[in-house]
C-alpha positions in Angstrom: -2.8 5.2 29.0 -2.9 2.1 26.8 -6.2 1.4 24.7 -8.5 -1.0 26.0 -11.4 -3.1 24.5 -13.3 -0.8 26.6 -12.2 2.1 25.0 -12.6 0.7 21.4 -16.6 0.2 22.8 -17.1 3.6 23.7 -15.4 4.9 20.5 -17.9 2.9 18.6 -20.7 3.7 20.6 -20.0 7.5 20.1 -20.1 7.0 16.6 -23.2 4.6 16.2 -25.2 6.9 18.4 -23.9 10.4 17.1 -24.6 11.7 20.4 -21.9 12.7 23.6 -25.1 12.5 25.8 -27.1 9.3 24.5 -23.4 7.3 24.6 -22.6 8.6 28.3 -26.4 7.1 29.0 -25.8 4.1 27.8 -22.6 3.8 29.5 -24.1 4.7 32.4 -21.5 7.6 32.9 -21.8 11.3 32.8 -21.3 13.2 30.0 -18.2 15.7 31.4 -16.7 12.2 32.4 -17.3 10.2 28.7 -15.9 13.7 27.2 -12.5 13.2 29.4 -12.0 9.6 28.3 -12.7 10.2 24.7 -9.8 13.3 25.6 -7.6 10.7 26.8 -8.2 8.3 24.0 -7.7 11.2 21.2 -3.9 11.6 23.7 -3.1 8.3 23.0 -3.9 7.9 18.8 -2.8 11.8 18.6 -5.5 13.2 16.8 -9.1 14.1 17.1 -11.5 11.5 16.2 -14.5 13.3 16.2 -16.0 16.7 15.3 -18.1 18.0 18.1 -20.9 20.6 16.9 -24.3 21.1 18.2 -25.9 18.2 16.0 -23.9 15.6 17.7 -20.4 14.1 17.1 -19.1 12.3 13.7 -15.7 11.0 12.8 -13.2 13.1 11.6 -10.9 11.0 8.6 -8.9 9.5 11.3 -11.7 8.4 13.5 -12.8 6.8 10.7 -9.7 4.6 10.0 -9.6 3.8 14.4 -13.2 2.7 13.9 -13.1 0.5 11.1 -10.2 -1.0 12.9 -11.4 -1.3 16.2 -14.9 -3.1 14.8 -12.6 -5.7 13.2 -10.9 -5.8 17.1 -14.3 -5.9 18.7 -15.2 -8.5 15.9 -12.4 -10.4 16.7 -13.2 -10.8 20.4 -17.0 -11.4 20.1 -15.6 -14.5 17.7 -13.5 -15.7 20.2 -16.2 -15.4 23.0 -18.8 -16.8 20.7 -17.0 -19.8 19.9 -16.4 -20.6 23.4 -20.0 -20.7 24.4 -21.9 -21.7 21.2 -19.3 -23.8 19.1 -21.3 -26.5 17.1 -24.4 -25.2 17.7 -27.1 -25.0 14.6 -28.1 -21.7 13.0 -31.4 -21.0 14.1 -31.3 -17.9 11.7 -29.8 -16.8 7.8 -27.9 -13.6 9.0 -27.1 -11.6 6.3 -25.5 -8.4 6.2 -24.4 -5.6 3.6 -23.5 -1.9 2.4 -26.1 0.0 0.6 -30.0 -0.9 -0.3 -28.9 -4.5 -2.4 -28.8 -6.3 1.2 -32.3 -5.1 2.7 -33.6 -6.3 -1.1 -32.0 -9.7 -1.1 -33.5 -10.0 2.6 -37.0 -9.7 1.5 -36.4 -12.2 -1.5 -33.5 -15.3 0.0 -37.4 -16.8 1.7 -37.5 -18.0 -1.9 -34.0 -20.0 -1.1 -34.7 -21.0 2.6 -38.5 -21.3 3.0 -39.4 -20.9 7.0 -35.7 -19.8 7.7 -36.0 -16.5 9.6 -33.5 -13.9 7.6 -31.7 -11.4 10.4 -30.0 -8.6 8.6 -27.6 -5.5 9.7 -25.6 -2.9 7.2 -22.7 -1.2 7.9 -20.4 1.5 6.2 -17.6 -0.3 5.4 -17.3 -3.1 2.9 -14.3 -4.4 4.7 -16.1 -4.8 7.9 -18.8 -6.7 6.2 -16.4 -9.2 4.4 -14.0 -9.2 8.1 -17.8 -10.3 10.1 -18.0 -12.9 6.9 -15.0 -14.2 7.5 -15.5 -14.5 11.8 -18.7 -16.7 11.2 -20.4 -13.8 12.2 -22.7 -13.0 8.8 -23.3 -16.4 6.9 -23.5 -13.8 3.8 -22.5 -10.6 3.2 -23.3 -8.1 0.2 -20.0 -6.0 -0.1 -18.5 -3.8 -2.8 -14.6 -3.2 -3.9 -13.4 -1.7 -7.1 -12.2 -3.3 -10.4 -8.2 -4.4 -10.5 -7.8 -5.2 -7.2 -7.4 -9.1 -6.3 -10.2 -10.9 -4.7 -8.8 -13.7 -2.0 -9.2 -16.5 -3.3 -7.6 -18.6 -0.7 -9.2 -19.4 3.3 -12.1 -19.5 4.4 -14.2 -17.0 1.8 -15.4 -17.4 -1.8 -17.4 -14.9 -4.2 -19.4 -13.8 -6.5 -19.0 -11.1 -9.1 -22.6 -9.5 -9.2 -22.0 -6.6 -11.6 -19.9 -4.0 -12.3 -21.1 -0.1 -11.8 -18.7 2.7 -13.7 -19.1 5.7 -11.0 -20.5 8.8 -12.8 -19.9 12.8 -11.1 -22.6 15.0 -9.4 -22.1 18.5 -10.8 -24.2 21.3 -9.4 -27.0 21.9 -12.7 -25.7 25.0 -14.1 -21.8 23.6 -14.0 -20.3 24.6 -17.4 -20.1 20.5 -18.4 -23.4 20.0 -16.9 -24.4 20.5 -20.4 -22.6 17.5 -21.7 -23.7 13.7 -21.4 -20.2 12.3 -20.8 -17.7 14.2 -19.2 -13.8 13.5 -19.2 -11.9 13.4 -15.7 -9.2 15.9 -16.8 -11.7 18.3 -17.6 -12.8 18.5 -13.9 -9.0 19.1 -12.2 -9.5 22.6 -11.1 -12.7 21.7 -9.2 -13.2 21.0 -5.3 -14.4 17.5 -4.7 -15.9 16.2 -2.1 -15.6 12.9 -1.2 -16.9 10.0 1.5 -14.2 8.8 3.7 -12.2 5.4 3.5 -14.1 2.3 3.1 -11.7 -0.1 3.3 -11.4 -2.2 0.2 -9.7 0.7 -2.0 -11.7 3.9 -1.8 -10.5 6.6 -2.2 -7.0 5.3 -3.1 -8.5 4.4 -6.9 -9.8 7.9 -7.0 -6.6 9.4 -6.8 -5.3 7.1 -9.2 -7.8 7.9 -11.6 -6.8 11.4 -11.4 -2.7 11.3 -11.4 -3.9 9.0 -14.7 -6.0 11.9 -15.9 -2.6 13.8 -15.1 -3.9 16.2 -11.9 -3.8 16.2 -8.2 -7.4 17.0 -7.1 -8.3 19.4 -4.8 -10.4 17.5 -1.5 -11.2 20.3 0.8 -14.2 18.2 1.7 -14.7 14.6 3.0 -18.3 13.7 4.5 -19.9 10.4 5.7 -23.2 11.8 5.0 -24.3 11.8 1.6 -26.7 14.2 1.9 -24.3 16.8 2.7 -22.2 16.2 0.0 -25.6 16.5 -2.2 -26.0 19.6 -0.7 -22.1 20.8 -1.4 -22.8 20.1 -4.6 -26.0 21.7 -5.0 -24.4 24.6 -3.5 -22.3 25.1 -6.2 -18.6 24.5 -3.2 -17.8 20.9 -5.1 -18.5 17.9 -7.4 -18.3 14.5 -5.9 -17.9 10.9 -7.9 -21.0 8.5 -7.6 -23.2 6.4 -8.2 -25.1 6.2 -11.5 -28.3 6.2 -9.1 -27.1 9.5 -6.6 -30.1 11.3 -6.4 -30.5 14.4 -8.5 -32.7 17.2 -9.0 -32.8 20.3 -7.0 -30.3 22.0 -8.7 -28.1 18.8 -8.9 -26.9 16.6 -11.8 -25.4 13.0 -12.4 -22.9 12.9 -15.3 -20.9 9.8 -17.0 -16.8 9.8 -16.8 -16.0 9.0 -20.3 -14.3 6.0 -20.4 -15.3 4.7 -17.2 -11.5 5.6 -14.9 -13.3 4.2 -11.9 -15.5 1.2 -11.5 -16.8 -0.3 -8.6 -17.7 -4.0 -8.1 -20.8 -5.3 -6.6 -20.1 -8.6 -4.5 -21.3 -11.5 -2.8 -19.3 -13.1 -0.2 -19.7 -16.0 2.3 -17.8 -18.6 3.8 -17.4 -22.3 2.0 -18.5 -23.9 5.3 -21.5 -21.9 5.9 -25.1 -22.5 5.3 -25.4 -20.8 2.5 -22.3 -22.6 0.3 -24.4 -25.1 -1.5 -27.0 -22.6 -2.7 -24.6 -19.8 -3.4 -25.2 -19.8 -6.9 -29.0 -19.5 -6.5 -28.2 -16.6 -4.3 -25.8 -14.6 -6.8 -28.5 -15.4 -9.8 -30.8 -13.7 -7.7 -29.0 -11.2 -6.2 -28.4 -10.4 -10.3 -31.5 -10.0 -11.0 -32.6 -7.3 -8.2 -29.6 -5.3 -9.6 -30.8 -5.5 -12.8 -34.0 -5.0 -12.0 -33.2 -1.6 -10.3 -31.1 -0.2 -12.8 -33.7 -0.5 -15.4 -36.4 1.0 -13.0 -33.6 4.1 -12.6 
């Protein structure tokens, strides 16, 4: 069997819906029939690319390196197709898309920019697929994230803006023996599990395991999770720590902790295309966009 767009659709489907049973609805097929293709499909890549358990379905690591790539595919052909029957044609919208909280913030505030300009906005997971539907004409601006030393492109279509950058900090269950300590050094966690979300993309978590060979260990990663929630729970559970975000939520048994000497930073962006709407107020979009981040990490 070769892969078809079709088959990229239903593998993205599957994993926007969580569901074997609401994806065969929509597909108008039933679900013993969607669960034979997706069989066929997993043939063909040779692997699994979900977990099935009585919550639903969710992507198993590879599944999550097909999906980011078959977005990009599926973004590639929506492009092509959109071209074809709206080239030239005025943006009756600002679409704007991100990962994380920032983008539904900047949302709510770019009316300041473009009075009477109706603001559309969608997030996704990946970073990369935000700057890839960027790039495609498909987002006119796009809030996006990599981490510090690798090279932004500075040549094609896209240009950026530096926003800020955010050391990630560890989430140690409260009673953790450094849980004690305000700033913790990597080495001292390398017999610990970790648990970690899966690949975004633009570098995660390939600068994680640099940081550690650095701190002179191989980690231990018995556990990767898409949900964050679960991995709060892991932790609170006392099974693993997990790098994160200075603003991970705590409490409940759960703690947020500074790496000393800040091994992993991550690098908040703004990306667009030089011939999109947005290029000439760019800079009034990046001040602002600076000052919401600001603004919430003094409120945290």
């Amino acid at each position: 069997m070769d892969l078809e767009l079709r088959h990229l659709r239903t593998l993205c489907l599957l994993a926007d819906t969580g569901s074997v049973t609401k994806a065969a609805t929509a597909l108008s097929t039933s679900q013993p029939a969607l669960t034979t293709q997706l069989q066929r499909i997993e043939r063909e890549v040779g692997g699994r690319l979900f977990h099935r358990g009585r919550s639903g379905v969710r992507p198993t690591e590879l599944g999550e390196f097909v999906l980011v790539r078959a977005r990009t595919v599926l973004l590639s052909m929506d492009d092509l197709l959109h071209d074809i029957t709206a080239r030239g044609a005025s943006p009756s919208a600002l679409r704007i898309g991100g990962v994380g909280p920032l983008t539904v913030e900047l949302s709510a505030r770019l009316p300041e920019i473009f009075p009477d300009v109706p603001v559309h906005v969608r997030t996704e997971y990946s970073p990369k697929l935000v700057t890839d539907l960027v790039r495609a004409g498909r987002l006119d601006l796009g809030t996006t994230i990599d981490y510090v030393d690798r090279d932004l492109t500075t040549d094609g279509p896209l240009a950026w803006a530096m926003l800020a950058v955010d050391p990630l900090h560890v989430a140690l269950w409260a009673d953790h023996p450094l849980a004690g300590e305000t700033c913790i050094r990597l080495e001292d966690l390398a017999g610990c599990p970790w648990a970690l979300t899966p690949p975004d993309g633009t570098g995660w978590p390939e600068c994680f395991y640099l940081a550690c060979q650095r701190a002179g260990f191989s980690p231990e990663v018995p556990y990767r999770l898409h949900d964050r929630s679960e991995i709060r729970d892991l932790v609170a559970d006392r099974r693993a720590v997990a790098p994160c975000q200075s603003d991970f939520v705590t409490g409940r048994g759960v703690v947020v902790r500074q790496l000393e000497n800040a091994p992993i930073q991550l690098r908040h962006l703004l990306v667009w295309r030089r011939d999109s709407v947005v290029h000439q107020a760019a800079e009034r979009i990046a001040r602002l966009t600076r000052t919401i981040l600001e603004r919430d990490v003094v409120r945290s």
